[in-house]
N, C-alpha and C positions, 0 to 999 in steps of 0.2 A: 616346117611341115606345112604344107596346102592340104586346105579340107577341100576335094571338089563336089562342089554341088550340083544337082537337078542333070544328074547323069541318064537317070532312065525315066522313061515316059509312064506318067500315071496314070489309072483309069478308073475313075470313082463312080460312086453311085448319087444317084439324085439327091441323096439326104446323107452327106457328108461334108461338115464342120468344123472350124478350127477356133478354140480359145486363143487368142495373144495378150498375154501379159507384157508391158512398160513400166520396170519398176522404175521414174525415178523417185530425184532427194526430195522434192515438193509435189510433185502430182504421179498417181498411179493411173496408167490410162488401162482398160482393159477393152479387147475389140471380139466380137464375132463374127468369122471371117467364113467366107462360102468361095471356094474354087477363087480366089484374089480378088472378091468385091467383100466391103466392110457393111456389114450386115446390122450390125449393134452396136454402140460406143457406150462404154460410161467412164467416170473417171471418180479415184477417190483421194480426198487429202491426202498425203504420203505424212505418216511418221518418222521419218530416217532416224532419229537420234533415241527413238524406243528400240527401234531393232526391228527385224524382219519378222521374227513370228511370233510379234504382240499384232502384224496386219495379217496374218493367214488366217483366221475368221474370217476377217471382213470381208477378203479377197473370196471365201468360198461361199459367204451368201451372197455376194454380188454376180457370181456367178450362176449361183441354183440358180438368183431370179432371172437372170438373163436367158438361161433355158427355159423358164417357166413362161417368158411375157414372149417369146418366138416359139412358146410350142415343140420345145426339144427335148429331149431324152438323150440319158448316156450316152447311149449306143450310136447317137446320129454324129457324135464328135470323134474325131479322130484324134485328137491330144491336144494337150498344150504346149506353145512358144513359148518363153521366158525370156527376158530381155533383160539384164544386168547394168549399171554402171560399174562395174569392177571387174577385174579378172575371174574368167569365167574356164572352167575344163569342160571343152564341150563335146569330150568323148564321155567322160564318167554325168555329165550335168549338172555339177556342182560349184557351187560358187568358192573363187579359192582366196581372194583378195579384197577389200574394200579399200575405200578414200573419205573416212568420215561420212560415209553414209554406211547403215545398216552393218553397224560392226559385228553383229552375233550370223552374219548372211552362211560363214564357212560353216556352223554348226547346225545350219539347216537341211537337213533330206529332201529336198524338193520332188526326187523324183518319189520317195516315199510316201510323200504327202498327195502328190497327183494319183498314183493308184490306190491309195487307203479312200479316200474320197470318190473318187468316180471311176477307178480302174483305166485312166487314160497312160498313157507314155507323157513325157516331160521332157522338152529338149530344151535344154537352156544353151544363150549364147552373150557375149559383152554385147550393151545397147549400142555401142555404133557400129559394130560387123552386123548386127541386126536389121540396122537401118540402112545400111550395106545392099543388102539384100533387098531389102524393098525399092531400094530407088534404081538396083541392077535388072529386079524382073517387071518393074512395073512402073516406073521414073524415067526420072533423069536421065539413069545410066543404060537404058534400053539398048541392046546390041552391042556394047561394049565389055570387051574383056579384060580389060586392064584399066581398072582407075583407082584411084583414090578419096575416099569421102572425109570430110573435116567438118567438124558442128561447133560452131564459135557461138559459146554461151558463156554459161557460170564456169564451166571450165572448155579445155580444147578437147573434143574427142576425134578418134582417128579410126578409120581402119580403111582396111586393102585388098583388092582382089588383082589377083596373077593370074592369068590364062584362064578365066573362069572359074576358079579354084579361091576362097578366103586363106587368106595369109594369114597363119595359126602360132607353129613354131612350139618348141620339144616343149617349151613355161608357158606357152599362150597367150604369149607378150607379143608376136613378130608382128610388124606393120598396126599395132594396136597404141603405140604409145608416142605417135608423133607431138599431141598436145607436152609432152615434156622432153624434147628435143633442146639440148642449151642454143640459146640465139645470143647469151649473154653470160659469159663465165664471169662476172663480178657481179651478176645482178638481183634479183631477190629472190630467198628462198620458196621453197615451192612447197605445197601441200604434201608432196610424194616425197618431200626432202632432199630433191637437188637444186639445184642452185641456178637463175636464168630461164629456167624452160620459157617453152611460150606461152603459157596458160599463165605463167607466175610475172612475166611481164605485160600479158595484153590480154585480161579474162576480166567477165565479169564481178568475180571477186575481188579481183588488183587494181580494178579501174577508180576506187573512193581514195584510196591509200596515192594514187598515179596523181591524181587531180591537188589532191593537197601537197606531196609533194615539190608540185610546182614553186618557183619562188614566185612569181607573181598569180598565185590563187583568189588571196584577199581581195584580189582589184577586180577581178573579173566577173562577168554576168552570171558565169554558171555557178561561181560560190552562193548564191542566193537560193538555187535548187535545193528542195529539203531531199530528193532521192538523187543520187549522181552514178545514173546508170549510161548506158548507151545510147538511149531515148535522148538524154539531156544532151550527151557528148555533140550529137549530131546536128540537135538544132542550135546547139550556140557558135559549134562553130559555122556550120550555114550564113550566120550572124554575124560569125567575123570577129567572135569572141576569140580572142590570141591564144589564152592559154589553151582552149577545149580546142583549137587548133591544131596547136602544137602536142597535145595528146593526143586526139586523132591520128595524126600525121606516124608519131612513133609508135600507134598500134597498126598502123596498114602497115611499117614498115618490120614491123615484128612477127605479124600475119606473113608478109611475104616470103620473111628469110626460114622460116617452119616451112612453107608450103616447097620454096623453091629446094631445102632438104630432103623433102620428103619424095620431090619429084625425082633429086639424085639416087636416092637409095633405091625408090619401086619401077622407077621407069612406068609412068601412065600414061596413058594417051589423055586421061580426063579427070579433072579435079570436081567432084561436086561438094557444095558450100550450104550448108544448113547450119538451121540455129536462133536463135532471139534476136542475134544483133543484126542477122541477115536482114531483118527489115529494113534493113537501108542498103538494099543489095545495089542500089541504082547509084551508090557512091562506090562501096566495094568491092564489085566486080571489076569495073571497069579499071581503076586504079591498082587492083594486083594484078588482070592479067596483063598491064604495061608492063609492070613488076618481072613479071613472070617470064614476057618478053624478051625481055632486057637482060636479064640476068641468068636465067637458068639453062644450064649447059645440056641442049639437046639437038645436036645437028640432022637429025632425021627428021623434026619439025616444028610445032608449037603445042605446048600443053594446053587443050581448054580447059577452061575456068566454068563452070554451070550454075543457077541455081536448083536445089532440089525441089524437086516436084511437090514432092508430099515433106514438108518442115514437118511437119505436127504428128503422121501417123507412119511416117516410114517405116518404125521400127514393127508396128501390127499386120505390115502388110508382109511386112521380113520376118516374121515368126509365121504367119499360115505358109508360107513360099517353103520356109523351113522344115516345118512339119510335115507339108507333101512331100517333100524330095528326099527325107531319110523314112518314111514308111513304104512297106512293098505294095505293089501294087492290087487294089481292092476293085471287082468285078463287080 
């Protein structure tokens, strides 16, 4: 199934609003959005492992005040985006799946909770089709109708747009789940419970577990790091540290065999690349799209490889985009 989006043209009024919710596992971002400029941010610790509505308090006085300190009222809002890490049904708006975050999420009425409280609509969508959208109307992906977005962090996120249309699918899986694509059918189980994905071979999680199991760890610089994140990965090997090298080396090449997958199955014209570890986009880019080059079967021409414009609020600006484009038009 393709959801198409921003089919008909909208016509607001001067004092028309959009809350966007970012739930993630550590930080909750919330934005107020005016016609796709970011008007307010705040953000709040995230809970994940209390559950989702031990935070819907916090989440709705963070909101009155955000209306309170811009002088808004109800009425000036048009609804809220909602932004998911999990499988998300974003005809009914309810969250159907978790991944160790927010596991009570399916037993929440979100959209019950948005009209009992302010009388808005509530569209909820997965956080990378979300961030999808921001970087297709107002990024990255400006003018493009076919790409694909990947957010290399604590885990792989995925999603997909076809002919301007988000790639949805009957489960709400389709073009969603490239971070567990096998790159490795003997290789380490995954959070989701298969076997090799790439999130479970080259993510933030698997990277302390990757490092030690090196045979030669002990010897190396980067075993002296008390955090062995991505930060560290980069500059020791810069350094010429061997092992953090040699890990390196087998997460571009884990990165690429997902990416050059994902190019088989959607047919993109354009990859865009977000996420924490992107901060060393000045190694990564350029090393998968040789990758990319090289290897992925597409005779009509070359996939590009991008960074995303907005890493940090794509997802806020893909929920106002959101929210305009499934309400009817307001005179």
């Amino acid at each position: 199934m393709v959801i198409a989006t921003g089919t008909c043209k909208l016509k607001f009024g001067t004092m028309n609003f959009t809350i966007a919710i970012d739930l993630g596992g550590t930080i909750i971002k919330i934005g107020l959005l005016r016609e796709g400029r970011l008007v307010d941010r705040k953000e709040l610790i995230a809970q994940s492992a209390s559950g989702l509505k031990s935070q819907l308090p916090e989440l709705k006085e963070t909101i009155d005040q955000m209306l309170q300190l811009n002088l808004l009222q109800k009425k000036d809002v048009l609804g809220i985006g909602f932004s998911f890490a999990g499988l998300v049904d974003s005809l009914k708006n309810r969250i159907l799946s978790t991944n160790k975050k927010y596991d009570d999420g399916p037993e929440n009425d979100l959209v019950g909770w948005a009209k009992d409280k302010w009388n808005w609509p509530l569209l909820a969508l997965n956080d990378a089709r979300m961030a999808l959208l921001g970087e297709w109307q107002y990024g990255a992906g400006k003018s493009c109708s076919d790409l694909v977005m990947i957010t290399l962090g604590t885990g792989i996120g995925m999603a997909t747009l076809i002919g301007g249309g988000l790639l949805i699918g009957k489960h709400f899986q389709a073009g969603n789940l490239g971070g567990h694509f096998t790159v490795n059918h003997r290789g380490t189980v995954c959070t989701c419970g298969n076997v090799g994905c790439v999130e479970a071979e080259a993510s933030t999680w698997r990277l302390p577990l990757l490092l030690k199991e090196h045979p030669h760890f002990s010897e190396s610089s980067i075993a002296n790091e008390e955090v062995l994140d991505f930060r560290a990965l980069f500059y020791h090997a810069g350094n010429n540290d061997r092992v953090a090298k040699e890990v390196l080396d087998h997460c571009l090449s884990v990165w690429a065999a997902g990416i050059i997958t994902m190019i088989h199955a959607y047919d993109p014209e354009l990859i865009i690349l977000s996420g924490g570890i992107m901060k060393s986009s000045g190694i990564i880019l350029p090393t998968l799209q040789e990758k990319v080059n090289q290897l992925a079967w597409t005779p009509w021409g070359k996939v590009k490889l991008v960074e995303a414009r907005f890493p940090d609020s794509a997802a806020l600006y893909g929920a106002d985009y959101l929210v305009r484009s499934s309400i009817k038009s307001v005179e």
